[in-house]
TORDRENLO-634474 format. One record per residue (C-alpha): residue number from 1; chain; x negated, y, z negated. Coordinates in steps of 0.02 Angstrom, whole numbers, plus 32768, in hexadecimal, padded with zeros to 4 digits. Each point is the difference from the previous one (the first is absolute). Example, Ala and Ser with C-alpha at 12.3 -4.5 7.8 and 13.67 -1.06 7.14 Angstrom:
// residues 2
- 1,A,7D99,7F1F,7E7A
- 2,A,7FBB,80AC,8021
//
This chain:
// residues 179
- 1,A,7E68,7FF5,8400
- 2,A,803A,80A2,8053
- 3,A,8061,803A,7F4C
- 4,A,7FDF,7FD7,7F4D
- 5,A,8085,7FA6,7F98
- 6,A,8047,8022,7F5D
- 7,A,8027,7F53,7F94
- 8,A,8057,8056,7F6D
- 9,A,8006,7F73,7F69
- 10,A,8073,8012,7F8B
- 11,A,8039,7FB8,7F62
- 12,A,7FFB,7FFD,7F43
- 13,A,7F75,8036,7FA1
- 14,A,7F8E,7F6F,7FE4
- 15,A,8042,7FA0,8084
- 16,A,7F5A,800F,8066
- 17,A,8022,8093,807D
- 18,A,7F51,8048,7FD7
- 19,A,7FA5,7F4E,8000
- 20,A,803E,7FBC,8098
- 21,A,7FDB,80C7,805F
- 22,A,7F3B,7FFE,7FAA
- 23,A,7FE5,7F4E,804B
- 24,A,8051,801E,80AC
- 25,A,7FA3,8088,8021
- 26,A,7F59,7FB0,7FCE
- 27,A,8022,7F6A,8084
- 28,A,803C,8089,8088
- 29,A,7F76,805A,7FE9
- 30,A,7F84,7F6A,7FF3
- 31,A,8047,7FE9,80B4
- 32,A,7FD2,80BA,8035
- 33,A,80C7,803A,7FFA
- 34,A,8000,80A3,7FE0
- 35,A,8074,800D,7F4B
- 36,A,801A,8064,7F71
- 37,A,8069,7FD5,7F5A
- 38,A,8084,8087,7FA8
- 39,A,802B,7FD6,7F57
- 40,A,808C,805C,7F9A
- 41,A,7F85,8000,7F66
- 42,A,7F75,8039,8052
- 43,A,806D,80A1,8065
- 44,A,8044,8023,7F50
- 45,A,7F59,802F,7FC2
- 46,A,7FEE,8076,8094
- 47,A,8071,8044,808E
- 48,A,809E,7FCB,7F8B
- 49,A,7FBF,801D,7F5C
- 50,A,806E,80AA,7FE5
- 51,A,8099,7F7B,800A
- 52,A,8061,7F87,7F8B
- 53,A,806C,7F76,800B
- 54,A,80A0,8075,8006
- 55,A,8066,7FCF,80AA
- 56,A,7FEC,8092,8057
- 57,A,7F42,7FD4,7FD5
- 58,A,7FFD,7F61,802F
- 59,A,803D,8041,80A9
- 60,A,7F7E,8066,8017
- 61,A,7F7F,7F86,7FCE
- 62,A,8036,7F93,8090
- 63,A,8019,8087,806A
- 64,A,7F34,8044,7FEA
- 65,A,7FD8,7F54,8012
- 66,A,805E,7FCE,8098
- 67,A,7FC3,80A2,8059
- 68,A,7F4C,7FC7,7FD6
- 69,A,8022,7F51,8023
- 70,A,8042,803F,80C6
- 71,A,7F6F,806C,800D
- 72,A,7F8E,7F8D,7FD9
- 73,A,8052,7F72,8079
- 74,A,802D,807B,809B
- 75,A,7F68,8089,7FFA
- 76,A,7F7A,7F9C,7FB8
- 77,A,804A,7F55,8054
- 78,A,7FE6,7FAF,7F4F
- 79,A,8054,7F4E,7FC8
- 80,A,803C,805C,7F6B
- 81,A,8020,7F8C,7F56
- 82,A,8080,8057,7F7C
- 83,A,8028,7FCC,7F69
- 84,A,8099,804E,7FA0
- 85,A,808F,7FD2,7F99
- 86,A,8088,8062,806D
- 87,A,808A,7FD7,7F84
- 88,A,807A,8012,8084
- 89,A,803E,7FDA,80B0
- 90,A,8021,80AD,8009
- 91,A,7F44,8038,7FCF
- 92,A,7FC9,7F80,8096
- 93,A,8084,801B,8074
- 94,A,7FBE,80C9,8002
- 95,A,7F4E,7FAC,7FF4
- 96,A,8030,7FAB,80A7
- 97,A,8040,80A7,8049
- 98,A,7F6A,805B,7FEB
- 99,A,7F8F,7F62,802B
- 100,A,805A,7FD3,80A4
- 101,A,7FE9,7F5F,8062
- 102,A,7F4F,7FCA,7FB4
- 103,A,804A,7FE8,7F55
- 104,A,801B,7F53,7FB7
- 105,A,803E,7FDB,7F61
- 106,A,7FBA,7F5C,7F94
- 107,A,8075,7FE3,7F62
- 108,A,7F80,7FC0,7F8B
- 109,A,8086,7F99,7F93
- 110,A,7FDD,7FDA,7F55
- 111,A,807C,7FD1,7F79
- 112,A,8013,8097,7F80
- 113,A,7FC9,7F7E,7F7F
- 114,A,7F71,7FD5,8052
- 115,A,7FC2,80AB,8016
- 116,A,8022,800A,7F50
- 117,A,7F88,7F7C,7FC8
- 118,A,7F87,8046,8069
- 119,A,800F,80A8,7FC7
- 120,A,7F44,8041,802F
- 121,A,8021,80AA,7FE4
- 122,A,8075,7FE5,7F5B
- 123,A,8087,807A,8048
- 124,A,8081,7F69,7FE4
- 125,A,7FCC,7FF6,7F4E
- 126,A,8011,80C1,7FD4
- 127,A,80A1,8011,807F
- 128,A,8053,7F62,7F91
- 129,A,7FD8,8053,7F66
- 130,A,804A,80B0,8030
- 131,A,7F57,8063,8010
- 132,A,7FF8,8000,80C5
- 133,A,80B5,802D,8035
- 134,A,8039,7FFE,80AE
- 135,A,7F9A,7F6E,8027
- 136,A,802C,7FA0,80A1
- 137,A,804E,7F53,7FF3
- 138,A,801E,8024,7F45
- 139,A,807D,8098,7FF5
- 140,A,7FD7,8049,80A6
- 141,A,803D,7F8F,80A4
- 142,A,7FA7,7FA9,8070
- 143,A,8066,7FC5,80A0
- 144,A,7FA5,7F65,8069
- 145,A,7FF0,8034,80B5
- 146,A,8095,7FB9,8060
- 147,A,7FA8,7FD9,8090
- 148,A,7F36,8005,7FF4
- 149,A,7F7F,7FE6,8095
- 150,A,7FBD,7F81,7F87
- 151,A,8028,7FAF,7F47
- 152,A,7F61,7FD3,7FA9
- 153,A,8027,7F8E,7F5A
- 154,A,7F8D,800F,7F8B
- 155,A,8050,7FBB,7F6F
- 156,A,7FA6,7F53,801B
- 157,A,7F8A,8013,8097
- 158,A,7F4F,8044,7FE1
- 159,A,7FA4,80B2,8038
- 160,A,7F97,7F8B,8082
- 161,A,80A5,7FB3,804B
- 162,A,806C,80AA,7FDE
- 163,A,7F78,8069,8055
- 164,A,7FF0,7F78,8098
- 165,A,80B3,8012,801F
- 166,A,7FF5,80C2,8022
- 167,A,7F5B,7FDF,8051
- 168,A,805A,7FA8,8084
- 169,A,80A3,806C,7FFA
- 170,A,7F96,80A2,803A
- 171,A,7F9C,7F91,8090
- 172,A,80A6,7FD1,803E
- 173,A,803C,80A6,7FF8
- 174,A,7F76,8055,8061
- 175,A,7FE6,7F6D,8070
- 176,A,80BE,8010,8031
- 177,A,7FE1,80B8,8027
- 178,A,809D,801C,7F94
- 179,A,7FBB,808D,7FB6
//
């Protein structure tokens, strides 16, 4: 692999981004791939913890991120896995900008009502009641990519068969050289 990669998943919270980015890297790295995850909760408890969930802060958040996530894939030739709501095509068109050619973006679709039910954080059940305002796919938008790398569904399928599918989407990638 002469670069890293950057696989940027995105979708709604509780959808699986996180999940599917834990267990990929644990079978990448059981295979001696060098990889290393970035998760928008975790980089909000450090390097992005001074920000909110304004817009012009959510643009930053991506923006730190993606500038760690091309470091990380071009200097330290890491298969980087990031995990982030990026509300908008906007937020991951710029994500792509900074990222370059080694960025590939897996929609991790998940029906809001789904996500809902799932609700392991309960941000859907404060956000629905008024006490978490703002909150994306609730009163703040989230637009599907119009044209991922890769669609992962995990309304029905499973975090074995969900994880398996991006497994083989980033072997394909690097295999291809298309990074």
């Amino acid at each position: 692999m002469e670069d890293g990669a950057v696989f940027w998943l995105t979708g709604l919270s509780g959808a699986g981004k996180s999940t599917l980015a834990f267990a990929a890297a644990d079978i990448l790295r059981s295979e001696g791939l060098a990889v290393t995850t970035l998760d928008g909760d975790v980089l909000r408890t450090g390097l992005c913890r001074d920000l909110g969930f304004s817009q012009e802060d959510r643009i930053e958040n991506n923006r730190r991120s993606a500038e760690v996530a091309r470091i990380l894939a071009l200097s330290a030739k890491q298969i980087c896995l990031c995990s982030f709501i990026s509300p908008t095509r906007d937020l991951r068109s710029r994500t792509r900008a900074i990222i370059g050619d080694v960025y590939r973006e897996i929609f991790v679709q998940c029906t809001l009502s789904k996500c809902i039910e799932r609700d392991p954080k309960g941000n859907y059940k404060k956000a629905l009641s008024g006490k978490l305002p703002g909150y994306t796919g609730i009163d703040a938008v989230y637009e599907e990519p119009e044209h991922p790398d890769l669609v992962i569904s995990t309304e029905t399928a499973g975090i074995p068969e969900s994880t398996a599918v991006l497994v083989d989407f980033i072997h394909r990638t690097l295999t291809r050289g298309a990074v």
